[in-house]
Structure formats: structure tokens, C-alpha cells
N, C-alpha and C positions, 0 to 999 in steps of 0.2 A: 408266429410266436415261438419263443425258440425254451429249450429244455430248461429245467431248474433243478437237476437230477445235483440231489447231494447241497443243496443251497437253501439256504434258510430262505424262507419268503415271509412276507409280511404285506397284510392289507393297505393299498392308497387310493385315495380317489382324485379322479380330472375329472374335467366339466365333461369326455364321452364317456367316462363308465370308473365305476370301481374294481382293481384288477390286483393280484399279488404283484409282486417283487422284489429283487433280492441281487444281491453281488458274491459273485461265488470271488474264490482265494486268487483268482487270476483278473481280478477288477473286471470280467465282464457282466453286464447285466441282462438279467433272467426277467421276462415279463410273464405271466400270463393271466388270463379273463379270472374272475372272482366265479367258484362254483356256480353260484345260486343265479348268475347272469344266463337267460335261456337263447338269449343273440349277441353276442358277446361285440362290440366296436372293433375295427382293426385298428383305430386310430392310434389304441394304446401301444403297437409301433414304435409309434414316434418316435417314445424313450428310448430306443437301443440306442440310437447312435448320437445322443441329445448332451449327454451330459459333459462331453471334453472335445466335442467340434469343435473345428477352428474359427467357426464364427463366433463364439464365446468372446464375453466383454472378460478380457483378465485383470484388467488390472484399473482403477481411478484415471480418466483421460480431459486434458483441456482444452479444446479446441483454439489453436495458434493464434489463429486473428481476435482471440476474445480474450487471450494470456498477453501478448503483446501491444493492443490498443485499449482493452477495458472493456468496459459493455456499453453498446449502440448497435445500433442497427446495422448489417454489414451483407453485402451482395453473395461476399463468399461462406455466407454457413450453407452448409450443405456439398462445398467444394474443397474444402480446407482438410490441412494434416493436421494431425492432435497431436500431444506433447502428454506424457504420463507423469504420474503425480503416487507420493505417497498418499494413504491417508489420513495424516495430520494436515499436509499442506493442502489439499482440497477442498477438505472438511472447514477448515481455517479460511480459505477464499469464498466459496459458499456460504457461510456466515458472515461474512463481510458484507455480500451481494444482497442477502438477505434483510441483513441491518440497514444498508443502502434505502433501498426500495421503500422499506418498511419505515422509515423516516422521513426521507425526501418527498414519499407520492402516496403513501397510504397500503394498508390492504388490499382497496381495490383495483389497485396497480397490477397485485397478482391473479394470473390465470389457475386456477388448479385444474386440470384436464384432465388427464388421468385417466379417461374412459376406454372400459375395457375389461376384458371379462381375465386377466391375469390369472390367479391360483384358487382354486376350489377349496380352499383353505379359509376357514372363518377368520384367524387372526392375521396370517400373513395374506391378507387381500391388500392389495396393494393401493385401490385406490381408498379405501376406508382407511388404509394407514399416511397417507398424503394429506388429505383434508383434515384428519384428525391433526395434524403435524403443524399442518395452516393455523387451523383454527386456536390451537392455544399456542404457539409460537408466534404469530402476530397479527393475530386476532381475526383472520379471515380472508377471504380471496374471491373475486367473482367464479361463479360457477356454472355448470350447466343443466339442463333439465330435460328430460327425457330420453329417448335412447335412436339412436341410428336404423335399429331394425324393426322398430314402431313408432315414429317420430309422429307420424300420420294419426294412427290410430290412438296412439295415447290421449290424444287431447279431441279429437273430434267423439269416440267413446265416452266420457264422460257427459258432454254435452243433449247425446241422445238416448243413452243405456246405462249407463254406469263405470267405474273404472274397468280399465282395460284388465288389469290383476285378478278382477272378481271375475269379467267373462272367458277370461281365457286357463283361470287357475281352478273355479270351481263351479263348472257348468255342467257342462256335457263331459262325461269320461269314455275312454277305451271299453270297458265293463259295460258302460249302458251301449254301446255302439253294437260291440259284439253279441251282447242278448238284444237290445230291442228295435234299430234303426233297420229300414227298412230300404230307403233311398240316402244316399248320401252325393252331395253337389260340391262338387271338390273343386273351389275358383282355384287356382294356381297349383291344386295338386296337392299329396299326402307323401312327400319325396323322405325318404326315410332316414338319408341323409341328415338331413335337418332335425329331425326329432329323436335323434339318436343324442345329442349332447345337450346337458341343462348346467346353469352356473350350481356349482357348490357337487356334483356328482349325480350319478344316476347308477344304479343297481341293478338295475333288471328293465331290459329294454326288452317291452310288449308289444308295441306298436306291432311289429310285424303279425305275430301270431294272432291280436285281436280280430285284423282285418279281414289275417285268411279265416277264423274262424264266422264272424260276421259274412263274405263272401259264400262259405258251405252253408248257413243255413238258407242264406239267399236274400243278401242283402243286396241291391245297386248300387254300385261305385261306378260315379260318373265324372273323370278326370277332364276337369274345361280349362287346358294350358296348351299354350304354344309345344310343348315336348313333351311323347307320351311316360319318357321314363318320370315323369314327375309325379306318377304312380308306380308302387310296387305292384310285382308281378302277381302277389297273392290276394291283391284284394279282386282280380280276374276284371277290372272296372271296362266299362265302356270310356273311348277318349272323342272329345269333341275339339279338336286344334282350331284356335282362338287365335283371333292375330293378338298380339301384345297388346298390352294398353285397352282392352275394349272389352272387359271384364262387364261394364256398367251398364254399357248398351243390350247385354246379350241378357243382366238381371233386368235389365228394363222392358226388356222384350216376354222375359216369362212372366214377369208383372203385368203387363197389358194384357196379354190372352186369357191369364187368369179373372182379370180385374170385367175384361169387357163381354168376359162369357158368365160374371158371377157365379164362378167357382170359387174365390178366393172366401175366406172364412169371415165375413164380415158382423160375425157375434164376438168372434175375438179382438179385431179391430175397433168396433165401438167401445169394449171393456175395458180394454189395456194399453189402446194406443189415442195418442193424439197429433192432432195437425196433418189429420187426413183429409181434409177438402184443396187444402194448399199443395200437396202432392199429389193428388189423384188429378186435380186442375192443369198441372204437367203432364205425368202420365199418359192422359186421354187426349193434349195437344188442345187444351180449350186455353191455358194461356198464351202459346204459343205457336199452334197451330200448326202441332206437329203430333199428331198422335205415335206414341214409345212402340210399335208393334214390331211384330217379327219381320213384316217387308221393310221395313223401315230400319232394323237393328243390322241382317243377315247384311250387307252388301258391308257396313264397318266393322261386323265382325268375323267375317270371312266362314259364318255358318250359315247354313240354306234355310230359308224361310219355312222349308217343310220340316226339319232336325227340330227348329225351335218350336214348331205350332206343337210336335209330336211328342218332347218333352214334358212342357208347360203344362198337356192333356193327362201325360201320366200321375201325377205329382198329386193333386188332390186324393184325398182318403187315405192319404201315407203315411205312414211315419216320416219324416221329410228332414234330415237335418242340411242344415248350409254352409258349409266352412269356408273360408277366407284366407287366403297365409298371407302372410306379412309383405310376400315379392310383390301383391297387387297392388301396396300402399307406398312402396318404397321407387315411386314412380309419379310425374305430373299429374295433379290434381289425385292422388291419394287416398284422400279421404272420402273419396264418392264413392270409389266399391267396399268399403268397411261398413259405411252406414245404406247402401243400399241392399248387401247381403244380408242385414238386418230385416232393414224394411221387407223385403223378399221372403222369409221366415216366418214374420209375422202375418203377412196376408195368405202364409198357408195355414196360421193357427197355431203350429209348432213349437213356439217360445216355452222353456220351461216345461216340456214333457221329456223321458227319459229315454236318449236317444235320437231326440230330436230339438227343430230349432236351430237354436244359429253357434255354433262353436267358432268361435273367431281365433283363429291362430291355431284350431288344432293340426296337429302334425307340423307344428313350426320348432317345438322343442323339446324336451323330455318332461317337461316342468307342465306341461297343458296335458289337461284329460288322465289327471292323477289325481286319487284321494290326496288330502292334508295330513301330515302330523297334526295327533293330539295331542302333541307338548310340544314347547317350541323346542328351539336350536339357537346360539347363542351367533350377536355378532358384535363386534369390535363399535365400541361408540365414537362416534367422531365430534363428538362437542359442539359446541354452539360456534357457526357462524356469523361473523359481526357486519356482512356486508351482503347489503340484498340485490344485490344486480347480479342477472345471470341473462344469459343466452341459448335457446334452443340449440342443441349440441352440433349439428349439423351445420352452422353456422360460423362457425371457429374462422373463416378466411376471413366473413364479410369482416366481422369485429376487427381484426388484427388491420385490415388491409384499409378501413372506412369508418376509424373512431370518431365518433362524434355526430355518426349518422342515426338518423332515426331508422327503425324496422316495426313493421306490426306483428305481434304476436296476440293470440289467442284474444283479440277483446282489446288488448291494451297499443301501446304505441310507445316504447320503450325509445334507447338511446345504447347503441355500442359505445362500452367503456375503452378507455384508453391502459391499454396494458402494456407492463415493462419487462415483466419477467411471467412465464411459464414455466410450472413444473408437475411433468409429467410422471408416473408411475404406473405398470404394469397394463399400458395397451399401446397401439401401435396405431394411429392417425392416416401412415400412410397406405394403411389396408382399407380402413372404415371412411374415408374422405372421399370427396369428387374433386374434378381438377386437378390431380395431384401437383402439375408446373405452379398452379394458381396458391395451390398449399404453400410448397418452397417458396416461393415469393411471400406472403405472410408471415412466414416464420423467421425471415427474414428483416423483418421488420421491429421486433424483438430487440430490448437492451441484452437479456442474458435469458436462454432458454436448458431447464435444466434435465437431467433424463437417466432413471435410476431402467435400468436391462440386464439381461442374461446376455443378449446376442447385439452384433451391430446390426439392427433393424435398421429401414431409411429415417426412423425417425431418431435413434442413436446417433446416426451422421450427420444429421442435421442439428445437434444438440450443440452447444457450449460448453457444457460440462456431463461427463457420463459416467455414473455412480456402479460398476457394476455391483450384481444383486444375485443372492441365490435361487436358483428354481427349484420347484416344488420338491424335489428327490434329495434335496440337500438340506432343508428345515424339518421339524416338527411342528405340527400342525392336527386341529379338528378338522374330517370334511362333513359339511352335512348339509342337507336340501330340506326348506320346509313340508317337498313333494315326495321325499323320497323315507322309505322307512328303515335306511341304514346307517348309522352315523359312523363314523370313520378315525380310529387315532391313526394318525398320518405320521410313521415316525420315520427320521430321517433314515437314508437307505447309503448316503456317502456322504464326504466332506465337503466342504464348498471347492467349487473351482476356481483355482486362481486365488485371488484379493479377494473374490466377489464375500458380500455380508450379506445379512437379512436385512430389509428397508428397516425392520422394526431398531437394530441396531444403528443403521444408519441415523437414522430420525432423532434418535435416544441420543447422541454425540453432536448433531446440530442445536437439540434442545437444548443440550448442557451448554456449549460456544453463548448460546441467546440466553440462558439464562431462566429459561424454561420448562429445564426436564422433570419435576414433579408435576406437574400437571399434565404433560405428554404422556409419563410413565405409572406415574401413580403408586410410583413406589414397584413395580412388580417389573419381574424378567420373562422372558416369553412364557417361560413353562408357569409362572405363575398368573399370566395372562389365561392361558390355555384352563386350566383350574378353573380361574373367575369364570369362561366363558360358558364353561362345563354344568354350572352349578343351577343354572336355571331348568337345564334340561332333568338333573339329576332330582331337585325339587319336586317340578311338578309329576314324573313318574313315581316318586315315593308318596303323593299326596293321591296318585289315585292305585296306590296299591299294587304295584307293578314293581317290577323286578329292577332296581335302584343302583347301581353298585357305585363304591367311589372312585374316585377321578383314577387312584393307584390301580384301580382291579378294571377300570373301562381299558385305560393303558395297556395293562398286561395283555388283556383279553384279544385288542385289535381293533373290534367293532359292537356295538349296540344296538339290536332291534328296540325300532320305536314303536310305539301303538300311532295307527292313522284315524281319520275323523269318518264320521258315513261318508258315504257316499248319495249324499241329501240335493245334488244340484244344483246347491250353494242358493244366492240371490235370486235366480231367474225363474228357480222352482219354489221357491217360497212368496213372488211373485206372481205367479202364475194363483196358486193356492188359496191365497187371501191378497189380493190387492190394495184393499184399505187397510189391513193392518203387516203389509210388509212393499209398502209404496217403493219405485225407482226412486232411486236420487237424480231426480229429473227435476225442472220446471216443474211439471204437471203430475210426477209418482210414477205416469207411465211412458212407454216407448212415443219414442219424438219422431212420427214420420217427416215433420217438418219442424222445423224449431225457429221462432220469432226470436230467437237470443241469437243465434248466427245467425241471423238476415238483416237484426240491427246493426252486424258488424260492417257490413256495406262492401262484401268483401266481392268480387265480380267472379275472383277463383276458387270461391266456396258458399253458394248462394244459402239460401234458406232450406232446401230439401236437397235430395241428394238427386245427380243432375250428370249427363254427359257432357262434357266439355272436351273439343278434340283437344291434343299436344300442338304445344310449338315446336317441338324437338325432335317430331317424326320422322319418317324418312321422307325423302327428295330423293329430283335427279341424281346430284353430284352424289349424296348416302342414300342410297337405297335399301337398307337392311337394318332391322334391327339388331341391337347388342343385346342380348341379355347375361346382365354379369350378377349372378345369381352366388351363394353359397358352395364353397369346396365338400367333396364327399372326403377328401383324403385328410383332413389337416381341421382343427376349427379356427374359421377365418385365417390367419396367417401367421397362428402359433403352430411353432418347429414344423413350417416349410421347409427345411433342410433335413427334418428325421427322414429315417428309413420307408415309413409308407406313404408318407408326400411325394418321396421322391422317386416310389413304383411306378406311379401313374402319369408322372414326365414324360415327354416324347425327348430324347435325346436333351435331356436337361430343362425342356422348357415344356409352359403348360398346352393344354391340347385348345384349340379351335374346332369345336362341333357345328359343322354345316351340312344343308339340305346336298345332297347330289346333284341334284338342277343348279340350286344357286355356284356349288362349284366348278359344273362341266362348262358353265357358261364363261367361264374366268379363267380357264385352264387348270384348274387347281383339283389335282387326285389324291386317294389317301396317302398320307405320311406327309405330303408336302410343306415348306417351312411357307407361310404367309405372313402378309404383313396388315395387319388392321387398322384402319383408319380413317378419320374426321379432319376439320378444323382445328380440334387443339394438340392433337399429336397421332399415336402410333404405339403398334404394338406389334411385338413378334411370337407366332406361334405355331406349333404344330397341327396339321389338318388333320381331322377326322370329320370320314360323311357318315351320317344318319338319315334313312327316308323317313325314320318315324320325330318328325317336327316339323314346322310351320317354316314353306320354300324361303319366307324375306327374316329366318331367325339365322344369327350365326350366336353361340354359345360360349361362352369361355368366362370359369370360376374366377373370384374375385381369391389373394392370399398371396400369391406369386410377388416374392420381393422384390420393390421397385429396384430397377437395375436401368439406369438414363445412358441413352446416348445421344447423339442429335442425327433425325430420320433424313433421307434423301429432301424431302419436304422442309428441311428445317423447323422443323418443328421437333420437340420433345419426342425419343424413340425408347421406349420400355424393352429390351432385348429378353427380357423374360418371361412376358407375358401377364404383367399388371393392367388389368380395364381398366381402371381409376385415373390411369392417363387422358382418355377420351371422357369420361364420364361430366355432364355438366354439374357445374355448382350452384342450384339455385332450391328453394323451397316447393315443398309439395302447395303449398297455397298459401297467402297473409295470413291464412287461421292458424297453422301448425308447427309450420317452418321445418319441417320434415325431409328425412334425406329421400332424394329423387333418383339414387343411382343405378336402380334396379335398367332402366334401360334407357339407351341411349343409339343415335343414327351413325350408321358408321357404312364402309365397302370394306372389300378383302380383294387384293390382290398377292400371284404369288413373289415370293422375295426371292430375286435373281442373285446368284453369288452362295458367298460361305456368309454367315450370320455370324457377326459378333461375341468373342466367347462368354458366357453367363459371369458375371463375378459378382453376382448378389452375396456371395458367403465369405468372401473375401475383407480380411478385415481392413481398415484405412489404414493409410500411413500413418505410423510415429516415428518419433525419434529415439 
């Protein structure tokens, strides 16, 4: 983090942390951590070298095959030179494209994608500014539901506890961990990484310090993940190395020993849970005549039947909480360790005591295991919607690639719509997707696919039209988190680069070509937006007597402390406390060990209770190794892959491969080595690093790394940077959820003979 001697600084917030900044008289720019931050992110980084890279979108660009033949589908988006445009004449053909569509085939011709965690900025959020733009410019657009990094959990959660928001935004906290948890059962790990960044900003990043404090007075941490760093060092945790994928088998295994030695708390299970004969009837192997025990779990989970019996023994009279992250769900069949880490919780009694029970997704973000604001934080309206078809977000090839196909989702049995145009704002597809050849090919299929960026992302070059747009250092903006107790004036720190505008201006000039823009604008200019958005918040702190100021003096100030809510345990503890008068939103009010509403669905890869079901996707002969393409510690997801701290942690430009020392000695492959990874649908190239501490059939490597294609010895698709989402399959965690499965995937490593290809991820396309 470099000096700011003599340079004015001013508070901003990103989705890892709230930090000063500032530009001194020689245009460079000054970062550093916010005071009151006690682990400050490096991520914030990034910025230094962010803001006049050459990978910078400069100017309005039109992709050549879609200026020259029109809009249709065409083999070369994604290969093609662009052609620059002012902004009359783009603006002018975009409204054209728009009015097209919009008359020929309807609203729900269009895709609004958009997904994506963009600017930590209440107003200029990019995709609230898109669907808003949809929604009263021509009346609305199919959409999508739910999110890529809970695709799983979102929708099976409701069905047997409650929404996912409730358990994982107001249950168990940091605070109760560090004073009262006792054990803690960490399915995937507490990687700090991850819970270092939340949408909208984060303040004060405690995670760390709770644990070590939790840790001194003698709490157990017990990390059950393929890689031990998937705990930090100070919670001193015990690791149990798990093969991937078999998360289910090993809660199924502490659930038998509990169950069959009647230690599990069965006063709590008659009170507050239901559809325990139907799971327990699994369980004990009387349906199926496999009894769930530890000799039975230990040989698919690659833990010894004695580690498990000696666990399962400790656990009763605990304080016992159970966490889950996200990587367990974001994988085949998904939803069985979400809702069997529940069920698991509950038979030790746990639910809804402080400290303990079941935290789902803690240490997945900044936003889990945080008191609430007592006043809200404003966000951008996006208006009503006029078209009801949407698509599990994970899903985006099938629909493009198989319009008119049926898919089940959640209970129902839908239909992919036939779309003409896509337009995307503020996320990146080619980071968050599987398949990525399978993507191109889809997008491909597309009349006109639109794409407001800062940078040529792969999903930029694969666009039709590319709007550049200002990033966060170049607007004004509110930052604020419902979790976080700092709210943020975000004021502009330089001018735009290049052409580049604010979408909110963009959107405002397509409105006006359609004939639209009072109901887009509403009459108001950003900073009069920002006002509007301000005023809810400024209300209800004047209404409980708190320190109020107006929009002028929050402005001047920087920043805002908010008042936060108790910290009360939200649902589970009120719950827990009175069950008749503060019921689940369940069936039955209470916890669903088994639930007859999923088992009416008749779904084979999401039965009634929650259940082991091997992969089809495992490893084999030909791949014997798991992939696990897990979350970057340098970058979030694959915004400013090019900054300065993305690009520390590069191996000579490209991302690192984390392998077992066995798994590499066997292959020839020693540290530093360039390898080549690889499946059936393509390839990847990356730097070798050995670790003894993971699981011998893991090899590692962060998802973020811009796609950079070549074609592999294999002919097949060759990432020269080290994108996983190359190999990663494209298919649903189960008919119930439609959930992304990318977390792992069968691959080998061998090393790559020669010099490698040189990176031109940053390299911008051709124009004229």
C-alpha cells in the first residue's frame, strides 16, 4: 500500500473493504486501509494500476460481423475485430436494435443478465441499473433467479428451514462464536479469503481475530476439507482431509453413531423437527439396507472409521455449531450437504442456541455472522417487470443453446424462452459459467448481444456492441451494506477514462432515442438520485433520535455511523424459544428432516430426505484427480485480474496449480513447473505449486484468471492463463435447484513440453 504523504485522501468502499484514496498532482494514485479496519484486505491493491490500463474499454466499439451483416447469429462473435463508433452513432444503432426486438418478438425476446457483483455503490449498481432500463424502456425482459454461489442452497433452504438470507444473515455471529461455541464443524473450511469481501462494502474485517480469540479460550475448530489452508492459522483448528465431494457421507456417519448409541438429543427432535421416521428409516439402513455408519462412510470418505466413531463420541454436551460453505453445494448433488448439515445440528439439539447449531455459509462472506442495521440503506428501484419467465442463473447455455426445451426447476416444469438480444452490465459470465467453449457457442447464437465494461473482459469480446462505462473511482456514489455499520459518500477520485460514461448516463440517452426517459430518470441527475437514496436512511435515524445529518453535511463528512440491531439470533432463536408462537416457515413450522413436498417432486437427484448419492463426474482412469476451482484470495472473482495484487501472486504471468507432491512426483512435475490440465472438454495452463497439506487426488487452481483461448495439442479448447471453467461441466446440482456445479470437476496434469504461449488476456482486440 503505497504513501499518501501530502495528498488529500477521501473514504470509498469495494465489495473487500472500505479504504482512503486519493491522487496526488502527478496523477498517481494513493491507496490505503480505512483506520478503524483491524485486518485491513490487500485486495484494495488492485486500484493502483486499474484505472488507465491498457485493457481499458476507451472508446464505444461495434463488432464488424454485426455492423456489416445486421443481427443474427454468427460463428465469429467472439473471433471478430471491432470498428469504433462515436456516441451518437452507437447510441442511435442500439436504439434501433432495441426498437427491433421490442416490436418484432416482444420483451421476452430479451435476456437481462447482468449478473454480478459490479460496484459496491447503491446507485451506480449496474445490474439494478439494466433491469431498471429494461423494465420501463420496454416493458421487461426474462430474467434470472438466484445466484451462482448458492444456486443449491437458496432453493433447497426454504423448503426445510427457511430462506437462505435469514440463516445465513441472522443466526449465529462472530460474537457469539468467540464467547460461547465450544466445537465448531467446519464442512469446507472457514478460508478467510472468502469472508473478507461482502457486496456493498465491509468495514472491519473480524473474522480473523474472533476465531483466534474463540481458539484462546478453547474453542475446537475442526476443518473437514480436502486443503488444510481452508482454515486460518489462528483458529489452531484440528483438519480431517476429506476427499471432495463426500461431505454427506461423513455427516451421515456422525449421525448414525449418535443416533445408534442414543446420544442424539431426541427431546429436541420430537419438539421442533419433523419427518424423522422417514430419515432415520435411511439412516439406520431399514429402507435400504445399508445402515449410514462410520465403516460404511470412512472408505468414500477417505477418513478412518476410528477419526469418525472418536468425533461423533466427543460432540454430545457441546456447544456444537456446524457450518457449511457454499464450495460443498456448488458441486453434484448440492443440496444434500446443506440440508444434511442441518439435520446433523439438530440431532445434537443445537438449533437456535448462541454459538451454536447450524450457520450455513459462515465464513462464506463478510455479510454472514454480522449484526443488522437498525435503519435501512437505500437501493435503486428497478420497477416492475412485465414478463414472468426466467431461468435459474446457472443455466444461461441450456436456454440460449435449447429454446423451447423443457427444464424442471423447483416443483415446476418450465420452458427455455427463445431470446434475441442479451444485455449485460457489470458482471463477467466468463468467470461465473461452466463450459466456457459451451458458453461461446451460445452466445453465439444471439441476434445482437450487448455489453456496458470498464475492461475487454472475454465477455466484452464476445459482445456486438461494447458501451464503455466508468468504474467505481470515477463516479459518485453511496456505499453501504445492510451488515455493515458504515455507510460511505463515494466521491469521485478522477475523470472518466477515455469516452467511458456512467451506465446511469448511458441508459438516460437510450431512454430519451425510445422515448422513455421520465420514467427511467424520474426527473433526477445522479447526485439527485444519490439525495433520493439517502433519505430513507436519514429518516429513520432522525425518528429514533440519533444523530441525522443532511445529504450536504453526510457529503462533506465522508462517512456515517449507523446504529446495528441485537444481536438476537434472528429466526432460529426465536424459534428455538417459543415454537408455537414464532413457527418455521416450513410445511409443518418446524425443521424438515425429511420433507413429503420434495419427494412429491419425484426428482431421483434430490429424494425426500437428505441422502448420499455418488457423482457422475468423479474421477476415472483416463482423470483421475479432482479439480477444485474454488474462490481467488488476490482478486474478487475476476474483477481487476490485471491490478497490481492479482498480478503478485502469478507465476510468470499465469495462475498457480496447487498439487499434492506424490500426485506430482508421479507425473514428473516439480515446483515452478508450467503444466498443462486437462479433461474432455479442453485444457489449461498453469504454474505448479506442491503442498503435502491436501488431499493426494486434489490439484487446486482459483477460478478469475481471464479466459485467454488457444487450441491444445488435444484440439480441443486451450486457456493459456489458467481459466478452470474451461474443463468445468455444465450441468445442474439437481432437477430441484438447477444450481451451478462448478466447484469440481475430473481432470489429470501433465507437464507442458516447450515455451507456453504468450498471455494476451490484457491485450485489447483489434480495431480500425
Amino acid at each position: 500500500m503505497n504513501n499518501a504523504t501530502d495528498t488529500t485522501m477521501h473514504t470509498h468502499s469495494a465489495h473487500w473493504g472500505v479504504f482512503r484514496v486519493g491522487m496526488d498532482a502527478s496523477g498517481a494514485l494513493h491507496v490505503q486501509p480505512h483506520p478503524s479496519d483491524p485486518d485491513p484486505n490487500l485486495l484494495i491493491d488492485n486500484f493502483r494500476n486499474a484505472l488507465s490500463h491498457r485493457v481499458r474499454v476507451t472508446t464505444p466499439m461495434v463488432r464488424r460481423g454485426w455492423l456489416e451483416n445486421g443481427p443474427g447469429a454468427d460463428d465469429r462473435r467472439g473471433r471478430d475485430d471491432f470498428v469504433p463508433m462515436n456516441w451518437e452513432q452507437v447510441l442511435d444503432l442500439l436504439a434501433g436494435e432495441l426498437r427491433r426486438v421490442k416490436e418484432d418478438f416482444g420483451p421476452a425476446a430479451v435476456f437481462g443478465g447482468s449478473y454480478g457483483w459490479s460496484s459496491a455503490g447503491r446507485f451506480h449498481h449496474a445490474q439494478s441499473q439494466v433491469h431498471r432500463f429494461l423494465n420501463t424502456a420496454i416493458g421487461g425482459y426474462v430474467r434470472s433467479v438466484n445466484n451462482y454461489s448458492a444456486g443449491a442452497s437458496m432453493v433447497i433452504l426454504p423448503h426445510v428451514v427457511g430462506q437462505m438470507e435469514q440463516i445465513a444473515k441472522r443466526s449465529v455471529s462472530w460474537d457469539q462464536i468467540a464467547q460461547h461455541s465450544e466445537v465448531v464443524l467446519a464442512f469446507g473450511g472457514l478460508a478467510l479469503k472468502n469472508s473478507r469481501v461482502a457486496s456493498g462494502g465491509v468495514s472491519q474485517h473480524v473474522e480473523r481475530s474472533c476465531m483466534a480469540a474463540a481458539a484462546t479460550r478453547g474453542c475446537r475448530f475442526v476443518g473437514i476439507t480436502p486443503q488444510r489452508s481452508d482454515m486460518p492459522e489462528e483458529s489452531c483448528s484440528e483438519w480431517l482431509c476429506v476427499t471432495p465431494g463426500t461431505d454427506t457421507p461423513l455427516m451421515l456417519a456422525l449421525a448414525y453413531t449418535l443416533v445408534s448409541t442414543q446420544r442424539h438429543d431426541r427431546a429436541f427432535v420430537e419438539k421442533y423437527c419433523d419427518g424423522w421416521d422417514a430419515f432415520a428409516g435411511y439412516l439406520l439402513g431399514h429402507t435400504d439396507g445399508i445402515p449410514k455408519s462410520a465403516a460404511w462412510a470412512a472408505p468414500i470418505c477417505g477418513v478412518s472409521e476410528k477419526v469418525l466413531l472418536e468425533l461423533a463420541h466427543s460432540l454430545p454436551g457441546k456447544r456444537v455449531l456446524v457450518t457449511v460453505s457454499h464450495s460443498l453445494q456448488r458441486a453434484e448433488h448440492g443440496e444434500q450437504p446443506v440440508w444434511m448439515g442441518l439435520v446433523l445440528a439438530s440431532l445434537l439439539g443445537q438449533v437456535g442456541l448462541p454459538g451454536g447449531g447450524y450457520g450455513y455459509a459462515l465464513g462464506t462472506l463478510a455479510h454472514y455472522g454480522r449484526r443488522n442495521n437498525a435503519v435501512p440503506v437505500g437501493s435503486l428501484p428497478q420497477g416492475r417487470n412485465g414478463v414472468s419467465d426466467f431461468i435459474p442463473v446457472a443455466r444461461v447455455s441450456d436456454m440460449l443453446l435449447c429454446p423451447g426445451d423443457l427444464f424442471d426447476y423447483n416443483g415446476q416444469r418450465l420452458t427455455y424462452p427463445k431470446i434475441r438480444l442479451a444485455y449485460w452490465a457489470g458482471g463477467n459470465p466468463f468467470h461465473h459459467h461452466q463450459d466456457l467453449e459451451r458458453l461461446a457457442q451460445a452466445l453465439r447464437r444471439l441476434d445482437t448481444f450487448v455489453v456496458h465494461e470498464i475492461a475487454w473482459t472475454a465477455t466484452a469480446r464476445h459482445a456486438d456492441i461494447v458501451l464503455p462505462c466508468t468504474m467505481t473511482l470515477e463516479r459518485d456514489d453511496i456505499g453501504a451494506a445492510q451488515t455493515d455499520p458504515l455507510m460511505i459518500a463515494m466521491r469521485r477520485v478522477c475523470p472518466p477514462h477515455g469516452m467511458a460514461r456512467d451506465d446511469y448516463d448511458i441508459f438516460c440517452d437510450l431512454s430519451d432515442r425510445l422515448g422513455t426517459l421520465d420514467a427511467f430518470s424520474e426527473g433526477r441527475d445522479a447526485i439527485g438520485w444519490l439525495r433520493h437514496l439517502y433519505e430513507p436512511t436519514r429518516v429513520a435515524l432522525h425518528e429514533r433520535g440519533l444523530n441525522a445529518p443532511s445529504f450536504e453535511e453526510f457529503w462533506k463528512a465522508g462517512e456515517l455511523a449507523l446504529p446495528q440491531a441485537p444481536d438476537d439470533g434472528g429466526m432460529l432463536r426465536a424459534f428455538r424459544d417459543d415454537p408455537l408462537a414464532a413457527p418455521l416457515p416450513t410445511p409443518s413450522g418446524r425443521i424438515q428432516l425429511s420433507s413429503t413436498v420434495i419427494g412429491a417432486f419425484g426428482y431421483e437427484d434430490c429424494p425426500a430426505h437428505p441422502a448420499w448419492i455418488p457423482p457422475k463426474h468423479g474421477p476415472a482412469e483416463q482423470h483421475p484427480l479432482w479439480l477444485i476451482s474454488n474462490q481467488p484470495a488476490s482478486r474478487l472473482h475476476s474483477q481487476l485480474d490485471f491490478g497490481e495484487h492479482s498480478q503478485s501472486t502469478k507465476r510468470q504471468g499465469r495462475e498457480v496449480c496447487t498439487m499434492h507432491p506424490t500426485a506430482a512426483a508421479s507425473r514428473g512435475i516439480s515446483e515452478g513447473s508450467f503444466v498443462r490440465v486437462f479433461n474432455g472438454r479442453g485444457s489449461f495452463l498453469a504454474a505448479a505449486r506442491l503442498c503435502s497439506e491436501m488431499h493426494e487426488a486434489v490439484v487446486q487452481v482459483a477460478t478469475g484468471a481471464w479466459l485467454d483461448l488457444h487450441t491444445g495439442p488435444d484440439g480441443h479448447p486451450m486457456c493459456v492463463h489458467g481459466n478452470p471453467n474451461i474443463l468445468t461441466f455444465d450441468e445442474g446440482t439437481s432437477r430441484l435447484a438447477q444450481g451451478c456445479s462448478g466447484q469440481l470437476c475430473a481432470v489429470d496434469v501433465e507437464c507442458y513440453v516447450g515455451e507456453p504461449p504468450p498471455v494476451r488476456a490484457y491485450d485489447p482486440p483489434l480495431a480500425d
